[in-house]
gemmi code that builds the backbone of each chain (N, CA, C; Angstrom):
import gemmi

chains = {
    "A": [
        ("UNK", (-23.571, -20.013, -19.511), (-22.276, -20.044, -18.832), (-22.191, -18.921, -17.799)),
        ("UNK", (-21.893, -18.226, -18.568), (-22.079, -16.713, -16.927), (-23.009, -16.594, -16.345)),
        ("UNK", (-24.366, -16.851, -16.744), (-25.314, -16.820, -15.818), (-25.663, -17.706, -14.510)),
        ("UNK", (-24.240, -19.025, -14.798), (-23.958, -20.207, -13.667), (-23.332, -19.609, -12.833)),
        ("UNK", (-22.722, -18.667, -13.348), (-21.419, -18.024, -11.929), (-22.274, -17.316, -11.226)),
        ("UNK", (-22.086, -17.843, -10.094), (-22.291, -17.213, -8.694), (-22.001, -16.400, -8.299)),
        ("UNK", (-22.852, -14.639, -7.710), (-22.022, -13.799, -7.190), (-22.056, -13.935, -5.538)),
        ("UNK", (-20.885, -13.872, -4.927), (-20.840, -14.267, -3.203), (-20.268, -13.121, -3.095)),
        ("UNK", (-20.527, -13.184, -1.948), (-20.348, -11.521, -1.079), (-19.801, -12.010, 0.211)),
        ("UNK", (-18.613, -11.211, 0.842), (-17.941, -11.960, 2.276), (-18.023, -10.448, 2.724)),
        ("UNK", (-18.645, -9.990, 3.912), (-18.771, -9.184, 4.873), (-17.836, -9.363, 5.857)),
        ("UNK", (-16.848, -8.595, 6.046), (-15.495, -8.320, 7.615), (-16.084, -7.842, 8.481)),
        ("UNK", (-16.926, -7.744, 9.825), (-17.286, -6.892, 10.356), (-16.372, -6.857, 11.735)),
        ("UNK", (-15.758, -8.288, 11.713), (-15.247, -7.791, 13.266), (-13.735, -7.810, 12.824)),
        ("UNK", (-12.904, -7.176, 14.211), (-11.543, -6.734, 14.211), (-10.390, -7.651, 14.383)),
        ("UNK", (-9.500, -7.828, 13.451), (-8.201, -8.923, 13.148), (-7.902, -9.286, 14.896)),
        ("UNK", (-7.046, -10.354, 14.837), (-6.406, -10.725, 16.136), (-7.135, -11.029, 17.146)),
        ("UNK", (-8.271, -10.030, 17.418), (-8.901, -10.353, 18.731), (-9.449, -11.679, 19.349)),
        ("UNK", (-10.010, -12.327, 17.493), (-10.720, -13.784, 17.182), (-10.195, -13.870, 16.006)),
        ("UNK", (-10.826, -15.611, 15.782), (-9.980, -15.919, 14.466), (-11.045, -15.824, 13.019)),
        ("UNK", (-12.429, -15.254, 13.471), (-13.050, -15.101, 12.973), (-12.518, -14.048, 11.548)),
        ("UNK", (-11.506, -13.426, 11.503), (-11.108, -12.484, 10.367), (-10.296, -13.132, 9.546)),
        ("UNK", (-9.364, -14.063, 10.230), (-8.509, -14.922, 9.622), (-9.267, -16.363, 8.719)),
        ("UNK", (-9.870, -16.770, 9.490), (-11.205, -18.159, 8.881), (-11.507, -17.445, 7.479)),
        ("UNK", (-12.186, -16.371, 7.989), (-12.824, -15.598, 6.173), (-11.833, -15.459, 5.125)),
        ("UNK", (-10.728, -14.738, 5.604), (-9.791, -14.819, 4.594), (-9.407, -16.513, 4.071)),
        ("UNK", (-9.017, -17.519, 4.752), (-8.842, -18.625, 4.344), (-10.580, -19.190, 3.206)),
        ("UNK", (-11.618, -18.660, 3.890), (-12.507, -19.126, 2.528), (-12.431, -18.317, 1.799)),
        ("UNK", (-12.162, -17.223, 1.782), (-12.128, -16.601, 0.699), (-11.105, -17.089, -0.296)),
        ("UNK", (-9.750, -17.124, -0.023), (-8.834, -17.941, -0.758), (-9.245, -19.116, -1.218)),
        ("UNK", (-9.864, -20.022, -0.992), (-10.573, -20.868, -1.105), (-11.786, -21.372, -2.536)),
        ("UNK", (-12.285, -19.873, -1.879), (-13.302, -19.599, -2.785), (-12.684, -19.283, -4.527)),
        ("UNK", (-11.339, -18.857, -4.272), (-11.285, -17.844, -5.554), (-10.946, -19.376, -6.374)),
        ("UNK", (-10.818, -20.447, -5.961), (-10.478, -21.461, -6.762), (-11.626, -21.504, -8.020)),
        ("UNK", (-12.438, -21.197, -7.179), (-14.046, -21.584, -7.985), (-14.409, -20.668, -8.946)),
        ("UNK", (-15.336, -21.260, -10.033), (-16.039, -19.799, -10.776), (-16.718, -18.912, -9.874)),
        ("UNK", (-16.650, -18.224, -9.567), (-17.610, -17.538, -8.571), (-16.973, -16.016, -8.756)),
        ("UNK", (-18.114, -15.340, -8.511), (-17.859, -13.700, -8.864), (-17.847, -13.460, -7.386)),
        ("UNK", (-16.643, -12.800, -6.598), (-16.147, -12.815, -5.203), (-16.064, -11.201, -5.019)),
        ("UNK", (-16.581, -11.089, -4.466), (-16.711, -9.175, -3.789), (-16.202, -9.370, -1.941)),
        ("UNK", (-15.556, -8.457, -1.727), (-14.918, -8.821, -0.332), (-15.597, -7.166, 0.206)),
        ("UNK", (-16.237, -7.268, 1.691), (-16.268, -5.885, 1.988), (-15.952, -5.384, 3.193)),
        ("UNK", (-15.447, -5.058, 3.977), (-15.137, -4.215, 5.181), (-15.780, -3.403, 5.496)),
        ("UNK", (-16.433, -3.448, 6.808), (-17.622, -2.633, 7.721), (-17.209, -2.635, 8.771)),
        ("UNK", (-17.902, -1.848, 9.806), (-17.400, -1.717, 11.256), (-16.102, -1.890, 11.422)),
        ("UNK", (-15.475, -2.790, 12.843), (-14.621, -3.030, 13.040), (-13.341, -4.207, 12.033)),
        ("UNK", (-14.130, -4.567, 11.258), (-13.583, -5.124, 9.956), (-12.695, -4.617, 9.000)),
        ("UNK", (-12.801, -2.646, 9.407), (-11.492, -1.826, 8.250), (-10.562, -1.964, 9.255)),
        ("UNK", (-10.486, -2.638, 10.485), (-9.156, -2.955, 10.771), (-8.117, -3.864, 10.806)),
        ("UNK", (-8.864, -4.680, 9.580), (-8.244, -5.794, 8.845), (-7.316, -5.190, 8.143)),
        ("UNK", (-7.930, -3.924, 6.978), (-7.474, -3.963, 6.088), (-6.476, -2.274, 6.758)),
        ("UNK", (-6.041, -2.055, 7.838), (-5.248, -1.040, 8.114), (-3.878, -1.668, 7.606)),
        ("UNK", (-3.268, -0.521, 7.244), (-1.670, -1.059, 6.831), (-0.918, -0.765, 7.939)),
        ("UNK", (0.430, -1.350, 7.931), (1.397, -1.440, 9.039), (1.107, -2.250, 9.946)),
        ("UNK", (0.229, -3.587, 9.830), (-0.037, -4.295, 10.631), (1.183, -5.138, 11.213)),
        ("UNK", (1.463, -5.330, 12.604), (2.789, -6.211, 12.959), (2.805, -7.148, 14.947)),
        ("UNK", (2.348, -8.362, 14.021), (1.565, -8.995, 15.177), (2.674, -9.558, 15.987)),
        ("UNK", (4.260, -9.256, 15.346), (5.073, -10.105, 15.949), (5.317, -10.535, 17.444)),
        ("UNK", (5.127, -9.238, 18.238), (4.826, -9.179, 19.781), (4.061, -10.195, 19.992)),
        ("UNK", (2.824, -10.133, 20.004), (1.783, -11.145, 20.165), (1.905, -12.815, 19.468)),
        ("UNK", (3.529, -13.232, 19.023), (3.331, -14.257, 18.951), (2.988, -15.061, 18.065)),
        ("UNK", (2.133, -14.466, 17.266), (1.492, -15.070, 16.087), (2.211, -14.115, 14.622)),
        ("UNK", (1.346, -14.936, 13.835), (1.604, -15.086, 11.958), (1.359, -13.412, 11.704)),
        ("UNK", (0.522, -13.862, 11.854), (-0.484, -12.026, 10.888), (-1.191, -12.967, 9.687)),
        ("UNK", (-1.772, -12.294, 8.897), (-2.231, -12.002, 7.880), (-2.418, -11.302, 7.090)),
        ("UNK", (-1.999, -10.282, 7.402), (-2.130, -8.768, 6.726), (-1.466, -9.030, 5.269)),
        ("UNK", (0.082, -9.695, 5.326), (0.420, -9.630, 3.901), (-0.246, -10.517, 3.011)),
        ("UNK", (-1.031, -11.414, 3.383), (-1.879, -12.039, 2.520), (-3.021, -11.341, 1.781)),
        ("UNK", (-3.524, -10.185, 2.650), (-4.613, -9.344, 2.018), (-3.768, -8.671, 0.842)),
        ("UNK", (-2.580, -8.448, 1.021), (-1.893, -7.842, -0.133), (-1.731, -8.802, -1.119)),
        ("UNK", (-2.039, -9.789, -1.347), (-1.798, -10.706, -2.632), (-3.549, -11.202, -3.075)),
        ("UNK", (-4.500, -10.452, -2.623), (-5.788, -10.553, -3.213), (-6.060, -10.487, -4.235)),
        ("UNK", (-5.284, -9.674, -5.325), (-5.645, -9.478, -6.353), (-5.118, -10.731, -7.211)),
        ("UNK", (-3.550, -11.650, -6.632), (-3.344, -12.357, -7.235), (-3.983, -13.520, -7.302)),
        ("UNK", (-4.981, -13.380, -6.624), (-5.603, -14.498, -6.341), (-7.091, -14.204, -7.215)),
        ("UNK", (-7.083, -13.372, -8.044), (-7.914, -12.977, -8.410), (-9.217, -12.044, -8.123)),
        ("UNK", (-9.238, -11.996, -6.947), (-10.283, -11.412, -5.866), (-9.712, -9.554, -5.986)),
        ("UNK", (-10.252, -8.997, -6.964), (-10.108, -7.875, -7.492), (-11.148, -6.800, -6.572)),
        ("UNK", (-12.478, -6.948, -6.485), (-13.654, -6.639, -5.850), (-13.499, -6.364, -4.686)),
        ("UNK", (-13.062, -5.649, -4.054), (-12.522, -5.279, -2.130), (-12.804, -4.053, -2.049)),
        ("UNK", (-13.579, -4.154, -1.121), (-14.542, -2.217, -0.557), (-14.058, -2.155, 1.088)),
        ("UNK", (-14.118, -0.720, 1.094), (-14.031, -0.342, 1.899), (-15.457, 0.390, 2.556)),
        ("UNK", (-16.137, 0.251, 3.888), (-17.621, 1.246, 4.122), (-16.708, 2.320, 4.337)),
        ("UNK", (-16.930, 3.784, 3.534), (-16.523, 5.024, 4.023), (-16.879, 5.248, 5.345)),
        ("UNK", (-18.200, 5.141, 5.993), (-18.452, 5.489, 7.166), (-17.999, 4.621, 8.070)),
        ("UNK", (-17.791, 3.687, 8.233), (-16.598, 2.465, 9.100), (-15.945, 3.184, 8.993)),
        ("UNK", (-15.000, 3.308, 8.357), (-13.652, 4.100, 8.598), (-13.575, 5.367, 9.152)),
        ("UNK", (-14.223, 6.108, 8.765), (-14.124, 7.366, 8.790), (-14.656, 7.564, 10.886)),
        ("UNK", (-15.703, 6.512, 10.903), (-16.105, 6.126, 12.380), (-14.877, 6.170, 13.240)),
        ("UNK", (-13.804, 5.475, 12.708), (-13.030, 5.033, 13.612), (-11.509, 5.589, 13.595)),
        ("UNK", (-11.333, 6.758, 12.498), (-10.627, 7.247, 12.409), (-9.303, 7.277, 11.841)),
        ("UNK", (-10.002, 6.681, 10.763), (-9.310, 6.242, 9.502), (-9.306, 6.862, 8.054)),
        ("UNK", (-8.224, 7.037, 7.470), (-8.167, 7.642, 6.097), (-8.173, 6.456, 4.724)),
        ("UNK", (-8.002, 6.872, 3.883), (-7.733, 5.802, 2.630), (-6.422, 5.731, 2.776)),
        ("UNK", (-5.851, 6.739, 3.291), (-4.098, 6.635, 3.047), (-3.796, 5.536, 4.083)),
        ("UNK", (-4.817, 5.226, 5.073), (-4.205, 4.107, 5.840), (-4.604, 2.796, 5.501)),
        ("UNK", (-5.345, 2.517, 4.324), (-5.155, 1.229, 3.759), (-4.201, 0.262, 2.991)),
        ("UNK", (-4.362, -0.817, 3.419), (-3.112, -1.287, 3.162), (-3.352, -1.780, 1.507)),
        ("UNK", (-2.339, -2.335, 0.659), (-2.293, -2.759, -0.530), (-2.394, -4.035, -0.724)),
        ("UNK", (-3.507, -4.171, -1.805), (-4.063, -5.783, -1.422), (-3.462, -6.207, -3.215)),
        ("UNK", (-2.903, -5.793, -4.077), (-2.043, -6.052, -5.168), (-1.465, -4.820, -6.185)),
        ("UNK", (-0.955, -5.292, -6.973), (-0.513, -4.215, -7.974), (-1.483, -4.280, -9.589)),
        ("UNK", (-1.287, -3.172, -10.629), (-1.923, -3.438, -12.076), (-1.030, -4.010, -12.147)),
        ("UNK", (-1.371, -5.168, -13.361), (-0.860, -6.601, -14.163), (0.308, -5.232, -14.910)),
        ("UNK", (-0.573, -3.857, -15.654), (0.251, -3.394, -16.734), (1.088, -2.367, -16.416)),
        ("UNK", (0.079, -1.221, -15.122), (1.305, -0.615, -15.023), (2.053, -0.784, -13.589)),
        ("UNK", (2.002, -1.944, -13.114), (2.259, -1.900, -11.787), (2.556, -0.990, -10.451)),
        ("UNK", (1.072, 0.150, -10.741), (0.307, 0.481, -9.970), (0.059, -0.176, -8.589)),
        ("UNK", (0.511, 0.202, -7.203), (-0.333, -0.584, -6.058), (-1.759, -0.526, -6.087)),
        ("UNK", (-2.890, -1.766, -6.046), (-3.971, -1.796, -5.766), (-4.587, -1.495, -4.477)),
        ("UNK", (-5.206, -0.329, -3.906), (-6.255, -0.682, -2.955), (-7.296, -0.491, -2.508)),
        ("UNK", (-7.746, -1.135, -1.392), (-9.341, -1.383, -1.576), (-9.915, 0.281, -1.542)),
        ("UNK", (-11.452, -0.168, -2.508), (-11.912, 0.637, -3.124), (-13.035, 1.557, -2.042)),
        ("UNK", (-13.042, 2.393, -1.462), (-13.870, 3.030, -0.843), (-15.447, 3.519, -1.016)),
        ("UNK", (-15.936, 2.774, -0.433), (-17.574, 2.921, -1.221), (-18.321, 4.016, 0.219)),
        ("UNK", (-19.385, 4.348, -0.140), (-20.683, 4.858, 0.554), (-21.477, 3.767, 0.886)),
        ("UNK", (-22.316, 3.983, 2.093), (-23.111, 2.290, 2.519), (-23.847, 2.234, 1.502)),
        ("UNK", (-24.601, 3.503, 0.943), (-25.797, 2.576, -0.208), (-25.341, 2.472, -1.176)),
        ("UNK", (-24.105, 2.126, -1.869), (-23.173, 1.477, -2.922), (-23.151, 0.589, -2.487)),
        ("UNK", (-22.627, 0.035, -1.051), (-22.631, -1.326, -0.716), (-23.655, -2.000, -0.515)),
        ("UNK", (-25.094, -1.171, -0.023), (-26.582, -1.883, 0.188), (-26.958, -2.172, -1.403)),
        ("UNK", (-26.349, -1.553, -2.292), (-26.864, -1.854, -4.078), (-26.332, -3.253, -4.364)),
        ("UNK", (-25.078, -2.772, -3.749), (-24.689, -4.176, -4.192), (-24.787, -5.838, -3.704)),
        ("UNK", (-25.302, -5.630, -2.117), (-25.575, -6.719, -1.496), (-26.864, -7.015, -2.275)),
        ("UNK", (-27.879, -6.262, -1.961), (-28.997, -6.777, -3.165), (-29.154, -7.759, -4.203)),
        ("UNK", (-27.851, -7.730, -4.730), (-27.179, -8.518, -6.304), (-26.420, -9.886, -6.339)),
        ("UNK", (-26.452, -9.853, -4.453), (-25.829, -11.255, -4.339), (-27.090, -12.266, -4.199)),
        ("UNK", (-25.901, -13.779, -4.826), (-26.822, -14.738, -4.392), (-26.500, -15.072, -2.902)),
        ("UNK", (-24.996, -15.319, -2.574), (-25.210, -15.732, -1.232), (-23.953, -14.237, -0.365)),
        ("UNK", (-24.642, -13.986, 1.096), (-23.534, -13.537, 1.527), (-22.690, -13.908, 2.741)),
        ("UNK", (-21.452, -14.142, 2.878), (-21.331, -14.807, 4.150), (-20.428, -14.084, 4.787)),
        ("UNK", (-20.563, -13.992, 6.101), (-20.503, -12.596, 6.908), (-19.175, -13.384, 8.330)),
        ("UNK", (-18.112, -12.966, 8.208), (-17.328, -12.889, 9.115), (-16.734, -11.730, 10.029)),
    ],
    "B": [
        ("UNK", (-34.111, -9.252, 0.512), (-33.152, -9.639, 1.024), (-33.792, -9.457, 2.514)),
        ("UNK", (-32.842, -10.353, 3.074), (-33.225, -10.150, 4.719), (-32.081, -10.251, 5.743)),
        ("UNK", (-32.379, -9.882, 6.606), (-30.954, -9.247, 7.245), (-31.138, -9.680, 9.042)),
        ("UNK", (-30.845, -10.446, 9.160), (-31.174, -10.981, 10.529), (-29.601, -10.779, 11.664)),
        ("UNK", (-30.459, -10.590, 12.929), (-29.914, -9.426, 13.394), (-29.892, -10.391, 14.751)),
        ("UNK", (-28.819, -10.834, 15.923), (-28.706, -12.045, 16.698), (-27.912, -11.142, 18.156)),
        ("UNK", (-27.863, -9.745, 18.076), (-26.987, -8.718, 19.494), (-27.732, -8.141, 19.821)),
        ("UNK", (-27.680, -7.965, 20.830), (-28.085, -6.993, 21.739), (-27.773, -5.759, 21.330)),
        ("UNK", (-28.831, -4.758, 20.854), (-28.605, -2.834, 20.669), (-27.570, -2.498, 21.748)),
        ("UNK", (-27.741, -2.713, 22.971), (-27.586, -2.066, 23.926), (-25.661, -2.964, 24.498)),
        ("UNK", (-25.762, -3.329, 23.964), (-24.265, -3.907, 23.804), (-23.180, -3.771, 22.520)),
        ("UNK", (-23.800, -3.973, 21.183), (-22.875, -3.143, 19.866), (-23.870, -2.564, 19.072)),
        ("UNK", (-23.060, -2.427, 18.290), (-23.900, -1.527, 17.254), (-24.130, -2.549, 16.118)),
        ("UNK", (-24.132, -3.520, 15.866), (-24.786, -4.331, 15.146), (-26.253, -4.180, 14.355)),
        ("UNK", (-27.234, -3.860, 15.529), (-27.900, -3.332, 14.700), (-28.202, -2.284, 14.244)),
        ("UNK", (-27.267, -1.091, 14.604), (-27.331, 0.057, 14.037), (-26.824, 0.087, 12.310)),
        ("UNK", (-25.829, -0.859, 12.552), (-25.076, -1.438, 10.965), (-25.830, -1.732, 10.286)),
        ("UNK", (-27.142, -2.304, 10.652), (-27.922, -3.206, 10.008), (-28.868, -2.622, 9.048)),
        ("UNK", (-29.430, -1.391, 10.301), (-30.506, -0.463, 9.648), (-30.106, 0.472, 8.496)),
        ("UNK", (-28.462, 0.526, 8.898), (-28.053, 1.858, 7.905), (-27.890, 0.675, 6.261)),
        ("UNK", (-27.707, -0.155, 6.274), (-27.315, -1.108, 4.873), (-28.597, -1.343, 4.368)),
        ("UNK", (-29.837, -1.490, 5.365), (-30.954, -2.181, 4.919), (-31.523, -1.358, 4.025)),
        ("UNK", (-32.028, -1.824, 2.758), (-32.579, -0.840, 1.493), (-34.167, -1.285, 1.844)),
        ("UNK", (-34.732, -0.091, 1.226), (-36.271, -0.283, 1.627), (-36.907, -1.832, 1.061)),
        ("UNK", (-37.690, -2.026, 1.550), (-38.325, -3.425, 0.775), (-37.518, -4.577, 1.533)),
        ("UNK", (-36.269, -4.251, 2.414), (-35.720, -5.678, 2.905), (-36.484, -6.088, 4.316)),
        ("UNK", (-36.038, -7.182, 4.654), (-36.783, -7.546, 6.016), (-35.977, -7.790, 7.191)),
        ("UNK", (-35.885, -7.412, 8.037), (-35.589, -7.608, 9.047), (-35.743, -8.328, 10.118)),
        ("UNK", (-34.988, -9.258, 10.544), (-35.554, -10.222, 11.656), (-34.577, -10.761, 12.824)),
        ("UNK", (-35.149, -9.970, 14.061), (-34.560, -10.492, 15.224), (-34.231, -11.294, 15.936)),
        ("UNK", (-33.687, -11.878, 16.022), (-33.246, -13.197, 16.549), (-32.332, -13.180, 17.688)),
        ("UNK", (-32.231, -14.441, 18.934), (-31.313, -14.666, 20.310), (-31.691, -13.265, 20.943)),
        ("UNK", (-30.045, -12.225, 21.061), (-30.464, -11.236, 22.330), (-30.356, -10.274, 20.923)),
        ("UNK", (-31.280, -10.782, 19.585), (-31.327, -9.232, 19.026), (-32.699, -9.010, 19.309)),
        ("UNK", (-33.362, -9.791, 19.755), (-34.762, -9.730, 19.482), (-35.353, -8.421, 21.260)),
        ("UNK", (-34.044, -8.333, 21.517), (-34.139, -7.195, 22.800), (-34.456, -5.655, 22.269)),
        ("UNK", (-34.037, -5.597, 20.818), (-34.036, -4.214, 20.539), (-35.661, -3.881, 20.531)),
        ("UNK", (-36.299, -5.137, 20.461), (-37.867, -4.637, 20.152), (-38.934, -4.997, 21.206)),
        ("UNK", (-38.172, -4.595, 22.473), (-38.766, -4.360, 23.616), (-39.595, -2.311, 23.743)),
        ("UNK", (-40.855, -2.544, 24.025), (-41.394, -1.064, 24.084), (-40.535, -0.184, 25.036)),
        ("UNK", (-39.910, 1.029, 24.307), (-39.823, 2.217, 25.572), (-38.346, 2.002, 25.725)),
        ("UNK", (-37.684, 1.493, 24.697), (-36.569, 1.185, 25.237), (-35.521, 2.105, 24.354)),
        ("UNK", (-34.352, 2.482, 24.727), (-33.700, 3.891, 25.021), (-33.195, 3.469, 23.475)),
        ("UNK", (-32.985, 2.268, 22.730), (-32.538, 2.538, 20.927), (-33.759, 2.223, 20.416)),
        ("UNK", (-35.138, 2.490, 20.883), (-35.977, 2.411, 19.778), (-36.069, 3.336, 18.753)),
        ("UNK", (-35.601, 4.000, 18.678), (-35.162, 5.499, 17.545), (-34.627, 4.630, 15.968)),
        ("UNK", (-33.761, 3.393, 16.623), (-33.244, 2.162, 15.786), (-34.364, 1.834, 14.956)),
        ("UNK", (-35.071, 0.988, 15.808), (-35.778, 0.190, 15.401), (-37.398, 0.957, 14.471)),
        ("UNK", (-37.476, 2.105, 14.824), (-38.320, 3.415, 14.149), (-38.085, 3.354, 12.899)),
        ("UNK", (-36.409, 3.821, 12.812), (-36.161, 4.297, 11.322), (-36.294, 3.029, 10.630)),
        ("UNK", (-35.780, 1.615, 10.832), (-35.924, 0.343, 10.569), (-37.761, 0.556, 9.818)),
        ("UNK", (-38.675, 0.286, 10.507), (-39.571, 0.505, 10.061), (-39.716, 1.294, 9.098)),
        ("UNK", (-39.387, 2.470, 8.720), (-39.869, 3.289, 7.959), (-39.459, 2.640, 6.329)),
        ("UNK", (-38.806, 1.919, 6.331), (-38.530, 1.358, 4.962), (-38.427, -0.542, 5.065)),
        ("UNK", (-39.166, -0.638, 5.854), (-38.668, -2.531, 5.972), (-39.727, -3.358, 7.213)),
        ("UNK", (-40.007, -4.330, 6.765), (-40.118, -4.912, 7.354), (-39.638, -5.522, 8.800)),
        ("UNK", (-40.144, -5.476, 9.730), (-39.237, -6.068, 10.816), (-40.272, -7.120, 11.531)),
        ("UNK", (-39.436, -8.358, 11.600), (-39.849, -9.263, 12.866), (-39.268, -9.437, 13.464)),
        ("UNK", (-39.756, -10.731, 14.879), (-39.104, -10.653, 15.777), (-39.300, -12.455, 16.099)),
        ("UNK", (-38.517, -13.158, 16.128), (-38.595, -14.796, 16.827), (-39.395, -14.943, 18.303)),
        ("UNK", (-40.515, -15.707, 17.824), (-41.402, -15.461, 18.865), (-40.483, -16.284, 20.225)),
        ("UNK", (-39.785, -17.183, 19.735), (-39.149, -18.343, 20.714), (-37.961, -17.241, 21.565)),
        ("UNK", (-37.897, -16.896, 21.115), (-36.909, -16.026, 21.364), (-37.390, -14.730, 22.403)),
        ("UNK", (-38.501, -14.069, 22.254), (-39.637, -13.040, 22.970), (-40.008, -13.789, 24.234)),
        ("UNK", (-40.299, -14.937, 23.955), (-41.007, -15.765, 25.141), (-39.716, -15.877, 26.170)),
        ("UNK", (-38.556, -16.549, 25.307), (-37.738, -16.907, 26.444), (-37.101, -15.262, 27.338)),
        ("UNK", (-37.441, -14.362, 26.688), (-36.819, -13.337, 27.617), (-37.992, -12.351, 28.212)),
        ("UNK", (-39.082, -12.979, 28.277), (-40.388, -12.033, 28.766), (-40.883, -10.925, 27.787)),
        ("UNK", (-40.522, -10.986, 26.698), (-40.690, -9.603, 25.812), (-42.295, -9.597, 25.409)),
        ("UNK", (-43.120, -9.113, 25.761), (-44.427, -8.846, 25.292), (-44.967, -7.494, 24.734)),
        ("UNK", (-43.879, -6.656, 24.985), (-44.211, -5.172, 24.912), (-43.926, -4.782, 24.083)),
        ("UNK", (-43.962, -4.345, 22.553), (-43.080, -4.985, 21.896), (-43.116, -3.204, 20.854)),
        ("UNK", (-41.923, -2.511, 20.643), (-41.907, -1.155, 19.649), (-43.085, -1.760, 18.512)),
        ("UNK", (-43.813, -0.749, 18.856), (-45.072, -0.336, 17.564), (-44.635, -1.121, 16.339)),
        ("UNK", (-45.113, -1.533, 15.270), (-44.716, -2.223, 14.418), (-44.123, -3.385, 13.900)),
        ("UNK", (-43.563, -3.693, 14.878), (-42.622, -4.993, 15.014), (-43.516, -6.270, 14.794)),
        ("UNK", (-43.382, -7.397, 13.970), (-44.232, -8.286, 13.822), (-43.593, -9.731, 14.350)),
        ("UNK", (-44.101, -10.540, 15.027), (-43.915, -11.731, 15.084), (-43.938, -12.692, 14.492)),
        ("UNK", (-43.083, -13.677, 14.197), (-42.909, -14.784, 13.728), (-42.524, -15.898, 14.444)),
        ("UNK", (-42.780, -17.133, 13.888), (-41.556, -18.223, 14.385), (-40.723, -19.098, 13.492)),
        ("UNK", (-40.514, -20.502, 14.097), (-39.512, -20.599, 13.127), (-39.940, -21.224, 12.016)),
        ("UNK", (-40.758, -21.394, 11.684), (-41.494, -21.997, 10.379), (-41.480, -20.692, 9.603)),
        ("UNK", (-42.030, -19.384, 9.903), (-41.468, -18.153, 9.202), (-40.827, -18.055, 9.012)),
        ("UNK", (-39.124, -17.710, 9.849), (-37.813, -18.018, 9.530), (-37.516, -18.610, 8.340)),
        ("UNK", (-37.807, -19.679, 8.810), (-37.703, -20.775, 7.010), (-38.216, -20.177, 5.996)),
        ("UNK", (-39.027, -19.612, 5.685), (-40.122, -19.035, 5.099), (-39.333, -17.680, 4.329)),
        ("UNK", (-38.836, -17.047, 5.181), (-38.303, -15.780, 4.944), (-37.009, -16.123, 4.609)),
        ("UNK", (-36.396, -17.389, 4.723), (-34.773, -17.656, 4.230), (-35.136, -18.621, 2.880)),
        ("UNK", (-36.058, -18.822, 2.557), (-36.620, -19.628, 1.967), (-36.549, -18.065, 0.177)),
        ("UNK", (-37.220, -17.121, 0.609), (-37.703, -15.853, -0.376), (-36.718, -15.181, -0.281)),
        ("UNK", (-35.864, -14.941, 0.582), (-34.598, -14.010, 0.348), (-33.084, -14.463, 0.645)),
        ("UNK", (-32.266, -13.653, -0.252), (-30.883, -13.554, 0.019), (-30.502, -13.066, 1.147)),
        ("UNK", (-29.962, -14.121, 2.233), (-29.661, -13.480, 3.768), (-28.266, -13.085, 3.840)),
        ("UNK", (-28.958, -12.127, 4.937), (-27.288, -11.446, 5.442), (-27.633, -11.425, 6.963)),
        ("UNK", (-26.399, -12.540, 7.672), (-26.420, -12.551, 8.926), (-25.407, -11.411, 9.716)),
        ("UNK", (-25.979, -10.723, 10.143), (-25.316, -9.359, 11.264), (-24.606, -10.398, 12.447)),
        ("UNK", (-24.094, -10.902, 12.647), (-23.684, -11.916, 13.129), (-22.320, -10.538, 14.939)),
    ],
}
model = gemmi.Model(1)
for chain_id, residues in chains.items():
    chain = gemmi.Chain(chain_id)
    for i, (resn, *xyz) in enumerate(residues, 1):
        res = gemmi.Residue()
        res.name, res.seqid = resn, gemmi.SeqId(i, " ")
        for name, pos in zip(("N", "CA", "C"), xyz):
            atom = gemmi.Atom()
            atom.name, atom.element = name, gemmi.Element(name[0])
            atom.pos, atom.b_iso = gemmi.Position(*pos), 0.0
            res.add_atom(atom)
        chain.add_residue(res)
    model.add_chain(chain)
structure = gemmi.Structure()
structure.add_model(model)
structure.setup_entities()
């Protein structure tokens, strides 16, 4: 049985709004969480500016997505990294990430988890598939 | 794992992303305008150096031909697309897209 579940890996690399390429991933990813599948989400490069908080696209017309990254966890998709060096590249803190859910117990805000690249190169290793938006 | 790489150095950093994730033992393979980074003498081969020092790297021969590339950073190996297959065939890919 667990050894059927699939671990998938979704790579963010490029930046919200510009293309719809950030938005598409999030929709498979939602997608995905239907399935058994062990789902790790990660943010690189221009991709931690998905997950910046205070996002507000209203000017521009469109939806956003941003508050959807905040209901990740309800969707089960617990597994969300941050590359320290992405961020830190571009001039970003942890305090500027946004909240992608709360704990079930102590309703704690959840957010994404800040890794080092070779935490994240360990862990790409471990996937079966990765698919890169 | 293999990590195929489809930009131009000299336009993002794509493959700078690439080299820093790649764990020793993975492979590397250039492809469209990535297969530019592994032109000789060229100002990010420093990239494509450290790349080597822990990985494999090729380069799409279809891809070399169509842009004149013959000169090619020390090490860099050629393939085509029957390799490709070959190499997506043995590893878990990650497209640098």
């Amino acid at each position: 049985m667990a050894e059927d579940i699939k671990k998938i890996m979704f790579t963010v690399r490029k930046p919200p709004h510009g293309t719809i390429y950030v938005y598409e991933g999030l929709e498979v990813k939602l997608i995905m969480a239907a399935y058994d599948a062990d789902i790790s989400v990660v943010f690189m490069d221009d991709g931690v500016f998905a997950v910046k908080k205070g996002q507000d696209t209203k000017d521009l017309g469109i939806k956003g997505f941003a508050a959807t990254y905040g209901a990740l966890v309800d969707y089960e998709i617990t597994q969300v990294y941050v590359d320290r060096q992405s961020m830190e590249d571009r001039g970003m803190t942890e305090d500027d990430l946004l909240v992608i859910g709360e704990d079930e117990d102590t309703e704690e805000p959840i957010k994404p988890q800040v890794l080092e690249s070779a935490e994240i190169a360990a862990m790409m290793a471990e996937q079966h598939n990765i698919l890169a938006f | 794992m293999l990590h195929t790489v489809n930009k131009s150095p000299f336009q993002n950093t794509t493959l700078e992303s690439c080299v820093r994730f790649a764990r020793s033992g993975d492979v590397i393979l250039l492809i469209e305008d990535g297969v530019l980074a592994a032109q000789a003498g060229n100002v990010k081969k420093n990239l494509l150096e450290e790349a080597l020092q822990k990985c494999e790297v090729f380069a799409l021969s279809a891809d070399l031909k169509a842009r004149a590339l013959t000169d090619l950073v020390p090490g860099v190996k050629i393939t085509d697309y029957s390799g490709f297959v070959d190499l997506v065939e043995h590893n878990t890919t990650h497209s640098w897209l």
